[in-house]
VEXVO-123009 format. One record per residue (C-alpha): residue in three letters; x, y, z. Coordinates in steps of 0.25 Angstrom, whole numbers, plus 5000, padded with zeros to 4 digits. Layout:
residues N
AlaXYZ;...
//
This chain:
residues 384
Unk475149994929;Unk475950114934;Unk477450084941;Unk477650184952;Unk478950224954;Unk478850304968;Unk477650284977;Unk477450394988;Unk476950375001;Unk476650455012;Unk476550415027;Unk475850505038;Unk476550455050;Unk475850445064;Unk476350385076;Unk475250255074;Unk474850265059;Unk475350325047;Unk474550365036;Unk475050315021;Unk474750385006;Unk475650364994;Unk475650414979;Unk475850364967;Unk477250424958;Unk476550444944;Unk475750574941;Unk474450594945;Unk474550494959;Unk473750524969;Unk474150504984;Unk473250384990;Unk472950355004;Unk473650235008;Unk473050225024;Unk473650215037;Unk474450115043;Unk475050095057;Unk476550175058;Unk477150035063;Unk478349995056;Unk477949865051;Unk476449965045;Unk477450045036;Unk478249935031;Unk476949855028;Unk476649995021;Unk477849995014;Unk477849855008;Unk476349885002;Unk476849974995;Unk478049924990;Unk477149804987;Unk476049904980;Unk477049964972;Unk478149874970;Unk478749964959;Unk478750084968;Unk479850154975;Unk479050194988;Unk479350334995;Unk478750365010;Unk478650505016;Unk478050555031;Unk478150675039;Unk479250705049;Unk478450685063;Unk478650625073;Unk478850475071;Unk480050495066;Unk480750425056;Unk480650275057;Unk479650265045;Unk480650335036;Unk481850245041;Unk480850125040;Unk480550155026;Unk481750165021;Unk482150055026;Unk481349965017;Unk481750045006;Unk480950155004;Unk480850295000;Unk480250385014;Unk480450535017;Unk480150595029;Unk479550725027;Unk479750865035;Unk478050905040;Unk478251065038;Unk478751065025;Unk477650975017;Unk476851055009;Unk475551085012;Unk474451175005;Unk473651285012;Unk472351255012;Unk472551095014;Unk471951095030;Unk471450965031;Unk472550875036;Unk472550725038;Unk473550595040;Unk472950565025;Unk473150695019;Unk474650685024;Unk474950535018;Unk474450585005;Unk475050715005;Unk476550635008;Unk476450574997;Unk476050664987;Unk477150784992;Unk478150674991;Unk477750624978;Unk477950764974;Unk479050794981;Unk478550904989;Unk478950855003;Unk480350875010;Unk481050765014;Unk481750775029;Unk483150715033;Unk482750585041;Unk483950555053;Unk484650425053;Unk484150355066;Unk485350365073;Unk485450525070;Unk484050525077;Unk484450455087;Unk485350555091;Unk484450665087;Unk483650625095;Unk484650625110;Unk484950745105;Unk483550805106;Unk483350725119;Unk484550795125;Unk483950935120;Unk482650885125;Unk483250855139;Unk483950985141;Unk482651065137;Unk481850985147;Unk483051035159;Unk482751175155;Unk481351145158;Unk481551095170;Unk482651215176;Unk481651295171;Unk480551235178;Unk481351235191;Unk481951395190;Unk480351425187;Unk480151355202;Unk481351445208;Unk480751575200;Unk479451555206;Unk479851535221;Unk481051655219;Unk482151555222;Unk483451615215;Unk484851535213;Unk485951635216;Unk486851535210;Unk487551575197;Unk487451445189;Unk485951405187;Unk485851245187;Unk487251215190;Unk487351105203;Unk487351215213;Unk486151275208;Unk485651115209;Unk486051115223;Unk485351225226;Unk484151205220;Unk483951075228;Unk484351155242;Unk483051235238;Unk481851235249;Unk480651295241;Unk479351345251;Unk478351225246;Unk478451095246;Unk477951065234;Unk478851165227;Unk480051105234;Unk479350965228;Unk479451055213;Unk480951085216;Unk481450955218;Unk480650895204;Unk481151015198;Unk482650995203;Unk482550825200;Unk482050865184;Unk483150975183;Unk484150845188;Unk483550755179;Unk483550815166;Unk484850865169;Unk485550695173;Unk484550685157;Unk485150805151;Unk486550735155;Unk486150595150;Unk485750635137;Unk486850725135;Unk487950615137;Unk487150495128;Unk487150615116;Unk488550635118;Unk488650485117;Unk487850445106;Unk488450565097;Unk489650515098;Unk489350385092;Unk488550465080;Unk488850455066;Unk488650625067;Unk489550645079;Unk490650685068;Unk489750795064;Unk489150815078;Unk490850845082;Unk491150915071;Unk490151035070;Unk490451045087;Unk491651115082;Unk490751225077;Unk490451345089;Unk489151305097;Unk489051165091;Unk489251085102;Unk488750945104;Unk487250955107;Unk487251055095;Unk488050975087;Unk487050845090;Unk485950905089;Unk486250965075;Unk486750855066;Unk485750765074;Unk484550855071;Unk485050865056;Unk485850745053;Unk486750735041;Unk487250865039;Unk487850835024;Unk486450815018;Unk486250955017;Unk487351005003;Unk487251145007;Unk487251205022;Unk486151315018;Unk485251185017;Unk485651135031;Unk485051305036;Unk483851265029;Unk483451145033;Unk483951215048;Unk482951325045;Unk484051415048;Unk483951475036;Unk482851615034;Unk481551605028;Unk481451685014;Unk480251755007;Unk480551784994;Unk479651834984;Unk479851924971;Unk481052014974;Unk480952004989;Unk481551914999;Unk481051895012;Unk482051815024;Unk481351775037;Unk481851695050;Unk482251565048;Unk481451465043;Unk481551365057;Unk481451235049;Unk482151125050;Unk482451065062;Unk482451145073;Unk483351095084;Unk484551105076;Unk484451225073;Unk484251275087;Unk485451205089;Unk486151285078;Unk485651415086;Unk486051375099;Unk487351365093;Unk487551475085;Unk487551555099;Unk488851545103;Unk489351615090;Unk488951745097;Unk490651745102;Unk491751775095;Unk492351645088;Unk493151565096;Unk493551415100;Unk493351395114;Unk493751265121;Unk492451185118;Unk492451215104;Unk493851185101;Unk493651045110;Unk492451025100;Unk493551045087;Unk494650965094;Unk494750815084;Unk493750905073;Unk494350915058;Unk494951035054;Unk493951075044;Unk492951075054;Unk493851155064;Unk493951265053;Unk492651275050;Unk492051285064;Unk493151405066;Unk492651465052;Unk490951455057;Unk491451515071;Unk492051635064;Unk490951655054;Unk489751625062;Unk490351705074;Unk490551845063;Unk489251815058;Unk488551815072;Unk489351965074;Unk488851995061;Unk487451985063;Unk487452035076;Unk488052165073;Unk487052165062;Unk485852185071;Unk485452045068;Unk484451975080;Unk485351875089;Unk484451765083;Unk484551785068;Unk486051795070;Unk486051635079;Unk485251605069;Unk486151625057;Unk487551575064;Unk486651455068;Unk486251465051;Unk487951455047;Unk488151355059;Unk487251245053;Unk488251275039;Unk489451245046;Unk488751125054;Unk488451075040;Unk489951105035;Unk490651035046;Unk489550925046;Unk489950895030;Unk491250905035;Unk491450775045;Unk490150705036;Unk491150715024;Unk492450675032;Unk492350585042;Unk490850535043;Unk490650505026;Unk492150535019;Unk491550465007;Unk490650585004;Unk491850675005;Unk492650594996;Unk491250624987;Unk491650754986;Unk493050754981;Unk493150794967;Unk493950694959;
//
């Protein structure tokens, strides 16, 4: 009888079912079709103990896409012990000719790729980070949907030749004016009041979800990170948020040209021979933090300098972390020049601030992680 050391099983997740395969660890196994069963929790612990039953001997190691039913099979597996691995969708491997494409052909191919280890594991939040990731882009969500809906009402305005003489569009006394507007139709008038009433909801939500994510960051096992990196020019809170809660732990990354990679701020390179091609960037990686990054990078257009904010942001920061914010101001603010002056397009030069940034984020986020969140890993890396 042959002992099995590992057993690989892939899981092609679905919002009712998920379809099961696995593969045997000695040479020659073929990946088998296991079935479907339901995608309730008490259907996948059932599933693991047939296993673990089938196999006794076995060390059982799950894997399924990142999608959107999010992690709770991952947290649910691991929580009875076993091996799972949440995989990234666009960078499994696939062949070119291979067009036909079923919830069968995925299990098995799961499990294969992961028996060979040709699959890319992704960093899977704690629930609490989620959580928070999760106001965040509910906030980011709110303020999109106000945009829209000031949009929608200048669009009214536009078409009707009505023109605020005003300086300050959406201030209260362009409110006020807007509700002292007659317009020729009745059911135009009708169109500007609903308009008006969605520009005052979203804005009382905008409001709301801005105070519970002040709130609830504050009582974050990241907020030290979230405060610290602030010190850094255009890191102010949302960015700050939304940064460490799109990437979470910081410190897994042993080198900050990882941290660009996975950012896909990094160029894309052809090389072959003796020649070496560099394109745009790649654009992987998780997107809203890296717009986040070039949204902040902006204000490195200026000259250095500490203005009132920024300082208020350093006030009660470590010294190490002061200094090395006045060190990436200066550099990242030369280097802007630099480029410029150099001929270089206004958005590849955003782009490569927004590049160092994201390295002093990771230096200052080591920084707090190693001192105050975890001392013991700094102890670690004393010599003795």
């Amino acid at each position: 009888m042959i002992k099995h050391n590992i057993l690989f099983i892939g899981l092609d997740t679905h919002k009712e079912f998920v379809e099961v395969a696995y593969i045997e660890d000695h040479y020659g196994a073929q990946s088998v079709h296991y079935g479907r069963v339901s995608s309730a929790k008490a259907s996948i612990t059932k599933l693991a103990k047939q296993f673990q039953s089938k196999y006794p001997d076995a060390t059982l190691h799950f894997v399924y896409e990142a999608g959107p039913c999010g992690y709770w099979i991952y947290r649910l597996l691991t929580s009875l012990g076993h091996c799972c691995y949440v995989i990234a969708p666009s960078l499994i491997p696939k062949k070119p000719g291979e067009k036909v494409k079923t919830d069968k052909r995925d299990a098995l191919k799961l499990a294969k790729l992961l028996k060979s280890e040709d699959l890319t594991p992704i960093y899977v939040p704690e629930p609490e980070d989620e959580a928070i990731r999760d106001l965040s882009r509910a906030r980011e969500t709110a303020m999109k949907d106000l945009k829209d809906a000031k949009y929608q009402l200048k669009a009214l305005l536009l078409r009707n030749n009505i023109n605020y003489k005003g300086t300050a569009n959406w201030s209260l006394q362009h409110l006020r004016w807007l509700t002292e507007l007659i317009l020729p139709h009745p059911s135009q008038q009708i169109v500007l009041q609903e308009y008006l009433q969605t520009v005052t909801e979203r804005i009382a939500r905008l409001k709301r979800l801005d105070n519970e994510l002040e709130h609830h960051v504050r009582n974050w096992r990241y907020y030290p990170v979230v405060k610290a990196i602030q010190a850094l020019r255009g890191v102010r809170l949302l960015v700050a948020t939304g940064v460490i809660a799109e990437l979470g732990d910081l410190t897994r990354f042993d080198h900050p040209r990882k941290l660009m990679s996975y950012l896909g701020l990094v160029p894309a390179e052809h090389s072959s021979g003796g020649k070496r091609h560099l394109g745009a960037i790649t654009k992987c990686g998780n997107t809203r933090a890296r717009r986040l990054l070039v949204e902040g990078a902006h204000t490195y257009r200026y000259p250095a300098n500490i203005s009132t904010d920024l300082q208020l942001r350093q006030e009660g920061l470590p010294k190490q972390v002061v200094d090395m914010a006045w060190q990436a101001q200066l550099r990242l603010c030369r280097r802007y020049q630099r480029l410029m002056q150099k001929g270089k397009h206004y958005n590849v030069v955003v782009t490569a601030i927004a590049r160092e940034m994201i390295a002093y984020i990771w230096a200052i986020a080591r920084e707090i992680v190693l001192v105050q969140i975890n001392p013991k890993l700094r102890l670690a890396r004393v010599p003795a």
